[in-house]
C-alpha positions in Angstrom: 171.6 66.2 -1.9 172.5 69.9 -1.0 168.8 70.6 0.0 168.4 67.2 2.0 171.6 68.3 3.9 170.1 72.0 4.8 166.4 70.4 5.2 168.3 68.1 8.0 169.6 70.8 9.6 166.9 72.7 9.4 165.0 70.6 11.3 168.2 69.3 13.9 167.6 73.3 14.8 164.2 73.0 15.2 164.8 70.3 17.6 167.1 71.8 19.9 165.2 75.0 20.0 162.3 73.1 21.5 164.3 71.1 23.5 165.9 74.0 25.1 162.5 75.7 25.4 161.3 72.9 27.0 164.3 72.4 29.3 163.6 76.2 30.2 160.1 75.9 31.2 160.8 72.8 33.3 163.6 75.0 35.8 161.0 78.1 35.9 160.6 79.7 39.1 157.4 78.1 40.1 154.1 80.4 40.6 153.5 81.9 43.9 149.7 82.4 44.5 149.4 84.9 47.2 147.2 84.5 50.1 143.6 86.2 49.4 143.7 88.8 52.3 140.0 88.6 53.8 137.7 91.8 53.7 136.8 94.2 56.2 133.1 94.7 55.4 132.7 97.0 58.3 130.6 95.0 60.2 127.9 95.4 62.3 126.2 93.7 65.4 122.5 92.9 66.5 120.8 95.8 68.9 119.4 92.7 70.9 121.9 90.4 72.6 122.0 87.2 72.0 123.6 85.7 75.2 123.6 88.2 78.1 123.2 88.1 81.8 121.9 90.9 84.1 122.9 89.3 87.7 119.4 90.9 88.6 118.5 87.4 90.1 120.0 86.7 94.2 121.6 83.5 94.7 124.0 81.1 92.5 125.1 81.7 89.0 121.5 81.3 86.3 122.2 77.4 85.8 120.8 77.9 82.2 123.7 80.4 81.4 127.0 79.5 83.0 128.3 75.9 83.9 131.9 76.0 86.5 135.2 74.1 85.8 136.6 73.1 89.0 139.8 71.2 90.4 143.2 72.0 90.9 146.5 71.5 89.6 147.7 74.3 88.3 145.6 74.7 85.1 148.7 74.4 82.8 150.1 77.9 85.0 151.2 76.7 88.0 147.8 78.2 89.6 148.2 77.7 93.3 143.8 78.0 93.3 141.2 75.1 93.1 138.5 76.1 91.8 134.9 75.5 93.7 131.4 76.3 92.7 131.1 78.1 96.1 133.0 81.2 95.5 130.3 82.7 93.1 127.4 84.5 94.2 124.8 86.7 92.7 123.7 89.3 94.9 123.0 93.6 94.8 122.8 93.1 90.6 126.5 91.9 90.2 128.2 88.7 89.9 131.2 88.0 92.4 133.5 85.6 92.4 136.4 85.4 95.1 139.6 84.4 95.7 140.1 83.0 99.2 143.4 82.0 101.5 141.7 78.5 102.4 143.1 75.0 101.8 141.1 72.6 99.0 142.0 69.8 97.3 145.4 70.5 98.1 145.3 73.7 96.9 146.1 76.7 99.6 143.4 79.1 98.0 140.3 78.3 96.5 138.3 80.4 93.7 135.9 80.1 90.8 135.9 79.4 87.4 132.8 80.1 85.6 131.8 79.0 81.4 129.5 79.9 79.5 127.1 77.4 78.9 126.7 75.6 75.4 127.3 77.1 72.0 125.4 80.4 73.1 128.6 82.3 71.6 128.3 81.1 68.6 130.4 82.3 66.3 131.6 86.5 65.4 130.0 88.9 67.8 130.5 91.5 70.1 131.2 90.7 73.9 131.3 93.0 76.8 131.5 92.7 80.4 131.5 95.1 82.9 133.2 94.8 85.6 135.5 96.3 89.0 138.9 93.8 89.5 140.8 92.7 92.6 143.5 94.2 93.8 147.0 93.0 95.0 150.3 90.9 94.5 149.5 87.5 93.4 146.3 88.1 92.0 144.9 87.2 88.0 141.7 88.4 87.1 140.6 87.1 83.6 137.6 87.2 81.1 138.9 85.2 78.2 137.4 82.7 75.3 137.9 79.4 74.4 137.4 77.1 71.5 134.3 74.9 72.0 135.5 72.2 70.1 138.8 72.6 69.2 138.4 72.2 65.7 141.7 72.6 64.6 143.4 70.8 67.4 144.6 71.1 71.4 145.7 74.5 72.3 147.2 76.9 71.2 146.1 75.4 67.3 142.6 76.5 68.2 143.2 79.4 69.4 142.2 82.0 72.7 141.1 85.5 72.6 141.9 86.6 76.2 139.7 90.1 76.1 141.0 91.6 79.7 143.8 89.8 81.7 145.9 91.6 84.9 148.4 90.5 87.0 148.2 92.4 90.7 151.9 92.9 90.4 151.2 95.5 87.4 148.1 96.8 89.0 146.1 98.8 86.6 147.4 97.3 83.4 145.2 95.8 81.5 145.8 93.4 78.6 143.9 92.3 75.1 145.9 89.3 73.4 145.2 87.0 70.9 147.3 83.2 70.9 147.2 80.7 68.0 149.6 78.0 66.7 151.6 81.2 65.1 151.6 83.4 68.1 151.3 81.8 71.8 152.6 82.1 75.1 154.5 84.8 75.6 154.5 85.5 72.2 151.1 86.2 72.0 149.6 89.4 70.1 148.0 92.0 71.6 148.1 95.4 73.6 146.9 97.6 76.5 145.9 100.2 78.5 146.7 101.4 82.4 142.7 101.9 84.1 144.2 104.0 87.3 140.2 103.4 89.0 140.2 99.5 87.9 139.5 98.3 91.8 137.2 100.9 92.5 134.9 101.5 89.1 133.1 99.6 86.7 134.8 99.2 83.2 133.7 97.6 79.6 136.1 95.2 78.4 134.8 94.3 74.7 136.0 92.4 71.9 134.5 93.1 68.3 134.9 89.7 66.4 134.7 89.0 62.8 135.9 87.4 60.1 138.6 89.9 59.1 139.6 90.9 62.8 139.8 90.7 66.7 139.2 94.2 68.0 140.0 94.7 72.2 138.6 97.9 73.3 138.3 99.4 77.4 135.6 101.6 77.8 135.0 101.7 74.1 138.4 103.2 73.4 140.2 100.9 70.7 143.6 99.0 72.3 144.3 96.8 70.1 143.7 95.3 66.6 144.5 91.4 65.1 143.9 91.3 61.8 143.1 87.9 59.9 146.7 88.1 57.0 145.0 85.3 55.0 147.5 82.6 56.7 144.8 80.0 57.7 143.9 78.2 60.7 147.5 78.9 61.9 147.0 82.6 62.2 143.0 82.9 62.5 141.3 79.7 63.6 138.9 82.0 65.4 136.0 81.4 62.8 134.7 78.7 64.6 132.5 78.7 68.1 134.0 79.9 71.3 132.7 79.8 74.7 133.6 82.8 77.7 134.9 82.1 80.8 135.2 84.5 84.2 137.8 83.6 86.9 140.2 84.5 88.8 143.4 82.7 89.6 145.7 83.2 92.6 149.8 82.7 91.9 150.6 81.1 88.3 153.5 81.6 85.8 152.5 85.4 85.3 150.2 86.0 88.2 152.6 84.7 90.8 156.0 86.1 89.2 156.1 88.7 92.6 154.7 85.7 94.6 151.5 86.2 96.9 150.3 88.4 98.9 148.4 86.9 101.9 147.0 89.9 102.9 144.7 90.9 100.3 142.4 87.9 100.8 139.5 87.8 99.8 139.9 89.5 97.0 137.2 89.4 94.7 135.9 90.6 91.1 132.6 92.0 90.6 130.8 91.9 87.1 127.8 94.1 86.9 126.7 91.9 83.2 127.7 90.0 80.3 126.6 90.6 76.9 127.1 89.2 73.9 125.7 90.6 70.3 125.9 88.4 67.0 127.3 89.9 64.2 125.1 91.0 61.1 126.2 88.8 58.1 127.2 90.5 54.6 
């Protein structure tokens, strides 16, 4: 009887150890799998462009590389421009498209905005442009990039890679910014760099574009870096195609924060060529 008595509770310990052990593992701290952080493989980009244009031809924008958004309405800035086909032209080896002080569409100052045409982006790559911006209070010169199909849903999800943006109220300040569903709006990511000759010389405004970061650069000096953290879609949807667009705006929620000034029009931005280089897979 002594030995059934100890061999019980022998095994009423064994029981409550495993229960206890058991109870334990269920309220352990789960496991928290960090984020693989993607790879800079250094990178490199074809010798031959992919997508570029020259402006060596007189006349209209090349129909086979650029297409034009056009309208009114404010463009989700409270642009005071609507944008027309007609105030591009292709003349002396350099695209130019102007801002004018003329009424369309209800708009008080007309403009262009000009888009790449189909996928030729792609996807990763080095873009440059070269170009001389327009000068005064009101003005927003932009070369920028958009999703072309939105894959991971309506702005800012998809994302926009704005490589140079200024506002004629800062003149001279130029800006590389990044938006996505993390960082948007005014809270986008980026930097920048004061070009004192911006109306009166040619610059290169460049993006490097991979899978492990957005790279601005102005004149081939480095301004600004976005690293992809490892976060997703929310923080890097830009592995997907964009497209490049060239305009520039009159007024808006940034570019019209002084208001306008009437007497700088026409005020236009020249681009000597665009030139986009795909990047060499690893």
């Amino acid at each position: 009887m002594k030995y059934t008595l100890n061999a019980l509770a022998i095994l009423f310990l064994a029981i409550s150890l495993s229960a206890c052990s058991k109870k334990g593992a269920d309220n352990a701290a789960p496991v928290v799998i960090a984020p693989v952080l993607p790879e800079d493989k250094a990178w490199a980009f074809e010798s031959m462009p992919y997508f570029a244009d020259e402006f060596n031809v007189n006349g209209v924008p090349n129909a086979a590389n650029w297409a034009y958004e056009n309208g009114g309405g404010g463009w989700g800035n409270s642009e005071l421009e609507y944008y027309t086909p007609a105030n591009a032209v292709v003349a002396d080896g350099k695209l130019t498209i102007t801002a004018k002080k003329e009424a369309m569409g209800g708009m008080d100052y007309t403009s262009t905005r000009l888009v790449s045409k189909g996928l030729q982006l792609a996807r990763f790559g080095r873009i440059e442009v070269k170009a001389r911006l327009p000068k005064g209070t009101g003005i927003w010169p932009a070369i920028w990039m958009m999703p072309q199909d939105s894959k991971y849903g309506n702005w800012p999800k998809s994302g926009e890679i704005d490589i140079m943006e200024m506002v004629g109220f800062d003149p001279g300040n130029i800006h590389f910014t990044v938006h996505n569903k993390t960082y948007f709006g005014a809270n986008g990511q980026g930097g920048g760099k004061v070009v004192s000759s911006f109306n009166t010389d040619y610059h290169v405004y460049r993006v490097d574009w991979t899978p492990y970061a957005l790279r601005g650069y102005v004149d081939g000096e480095l301004i600004y870096t976005y690293a992809n953290n490892g976060g997703g879609s929310a923080v890097y949807p830009y592995d997907q195609n964009f497209f490049l667009i060239l305009n520039v705006a009159v007024g808006g929620s940034w570019g019209g924060q002084k208001g306008v000034d009437n007497t700088i029009f026409p005020a236009a931005m020249d681009v000597d060529y665009v030139r986009f280089y795909k990047m060499i897979e690893k």
